[in-house]
C-alpha positions as CSV (number, residue, x, y, z in Angstrom):
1,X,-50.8,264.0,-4.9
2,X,-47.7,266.0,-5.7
3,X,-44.4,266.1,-3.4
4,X,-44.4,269.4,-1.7
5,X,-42.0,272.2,-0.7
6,X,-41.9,272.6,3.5
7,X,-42.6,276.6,3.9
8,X,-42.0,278.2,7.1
9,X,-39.4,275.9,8.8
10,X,-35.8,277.4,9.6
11,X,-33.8,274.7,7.6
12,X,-30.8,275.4,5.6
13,X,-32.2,273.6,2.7
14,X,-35.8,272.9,1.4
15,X,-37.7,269.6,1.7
16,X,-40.2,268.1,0.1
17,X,-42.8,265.7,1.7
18,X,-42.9,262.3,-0.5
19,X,-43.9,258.9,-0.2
20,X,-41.1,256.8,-2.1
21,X,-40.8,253.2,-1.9
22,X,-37.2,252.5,-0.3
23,X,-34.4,250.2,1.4
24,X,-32.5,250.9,4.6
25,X,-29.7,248.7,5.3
26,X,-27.1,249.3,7.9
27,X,-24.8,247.0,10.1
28,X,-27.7,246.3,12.4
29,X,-30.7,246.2,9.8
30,X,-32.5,246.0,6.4
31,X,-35.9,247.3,5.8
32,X,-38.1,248.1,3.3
33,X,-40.0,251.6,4.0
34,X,-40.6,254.6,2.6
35,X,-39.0,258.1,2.6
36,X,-41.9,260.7,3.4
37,X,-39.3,263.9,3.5
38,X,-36.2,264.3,1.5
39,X,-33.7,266.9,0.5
40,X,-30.2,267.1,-1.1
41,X,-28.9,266.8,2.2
42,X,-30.9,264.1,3.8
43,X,-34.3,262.5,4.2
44,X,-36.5,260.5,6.8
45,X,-36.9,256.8,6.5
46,X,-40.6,255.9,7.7
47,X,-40.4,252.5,9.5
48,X,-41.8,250.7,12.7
49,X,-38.1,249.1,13.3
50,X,-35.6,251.7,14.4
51,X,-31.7,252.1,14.2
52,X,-28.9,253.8,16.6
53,X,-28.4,257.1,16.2
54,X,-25.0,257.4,14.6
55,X,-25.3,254.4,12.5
56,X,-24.1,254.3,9.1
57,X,-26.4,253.4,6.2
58,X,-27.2,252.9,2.9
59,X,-31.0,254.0,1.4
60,X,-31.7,253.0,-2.0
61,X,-34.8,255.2,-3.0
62,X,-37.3,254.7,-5.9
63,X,-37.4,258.1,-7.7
64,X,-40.1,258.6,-10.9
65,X,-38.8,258.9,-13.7
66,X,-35.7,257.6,-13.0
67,X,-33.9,254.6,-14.3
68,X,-33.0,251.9,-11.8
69,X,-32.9,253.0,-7.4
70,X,-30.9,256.2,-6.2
71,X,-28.2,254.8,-3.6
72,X,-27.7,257.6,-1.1
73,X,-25.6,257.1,2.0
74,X,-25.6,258.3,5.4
75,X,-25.5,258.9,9.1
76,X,-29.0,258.5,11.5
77,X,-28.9,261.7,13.2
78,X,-31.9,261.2,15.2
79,X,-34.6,258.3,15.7
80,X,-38.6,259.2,16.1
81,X,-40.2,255.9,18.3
82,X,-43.6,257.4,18.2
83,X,-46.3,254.6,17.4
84,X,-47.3,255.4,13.2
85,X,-45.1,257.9,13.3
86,X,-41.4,256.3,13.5
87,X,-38.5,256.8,12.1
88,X,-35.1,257.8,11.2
89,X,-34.1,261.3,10.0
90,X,-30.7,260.6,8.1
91,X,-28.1,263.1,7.1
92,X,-26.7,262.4,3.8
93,X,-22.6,261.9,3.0
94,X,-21.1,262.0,-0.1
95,X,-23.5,262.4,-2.2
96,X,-22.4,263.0,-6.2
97,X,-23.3,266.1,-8.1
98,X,-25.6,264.3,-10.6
99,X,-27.8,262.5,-7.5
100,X,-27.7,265.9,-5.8
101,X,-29.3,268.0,-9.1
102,X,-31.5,264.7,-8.6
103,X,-32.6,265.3,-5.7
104,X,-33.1,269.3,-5.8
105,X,-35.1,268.5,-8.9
106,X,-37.8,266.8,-7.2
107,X,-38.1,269.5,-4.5
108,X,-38.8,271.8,-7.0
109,X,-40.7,270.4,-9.6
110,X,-43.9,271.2,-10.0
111,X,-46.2,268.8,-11.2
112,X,-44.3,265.6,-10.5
113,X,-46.3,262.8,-8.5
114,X,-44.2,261.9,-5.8
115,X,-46.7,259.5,-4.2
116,X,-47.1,255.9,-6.2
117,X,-51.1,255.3,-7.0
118,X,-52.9,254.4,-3.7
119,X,-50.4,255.3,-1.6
120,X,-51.2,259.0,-0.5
């Protein structure tokens, strides 16, 4: 399955739905997940254990086709406690030109799989 632009919603940026193997670690926790919706200026990390909002963090993201894990920090704006459904939606800081054309790349690249085999 290919990663796929969100239509329709009234965001400032687009997002693209994904399913990338990742790490969340923060003061409080580290977990492995994955992040299912991700943008230049942040992403959700899908996972059953859930952090404060306003907590600091660090993600590191497997991206195809690139070499080694994207580190991307930032702040949990909001926490979703919903049973197969949780998560954190996390607004990204700081994040460096060449990881931001990273980022935008995948949004709008058709073609790429964004899902690892047997994981969609």
């Amino acid at each position: 399955m290919v990663g796929t632009a969100i239509e329709g919603e009234q965001r400032r940026v687009t997002r693209a739905r994904v399913r990338l193997p990742a790490r969340y670690v923060s003061s409080n926790l580290n977990l492995e997940g994955h992040v299912t919706d991700l943008s230049p200026e942040g992403l959700f990390f899908s996972s059953d254990f859930l952090d404060d909002e306003g907590e600091e963090a660090c993600v590191w993201v497997q991206i195809p086709a690139h070499e080694g894990l994207l580190e991307l920090r930032g702040e949990v704006r909001w926490v979703n406690d919903a049973p197969h459904a949780g998560g954190m939606g996390i607004q990204l800081v700081d994040v460096p030109l060449e990881d931001r054309i990273l980022l935008s790349s995948i949004i709008v690249a058709p073609g790429v799989d964004l899902h690892p085999a047997g994981h969609a």
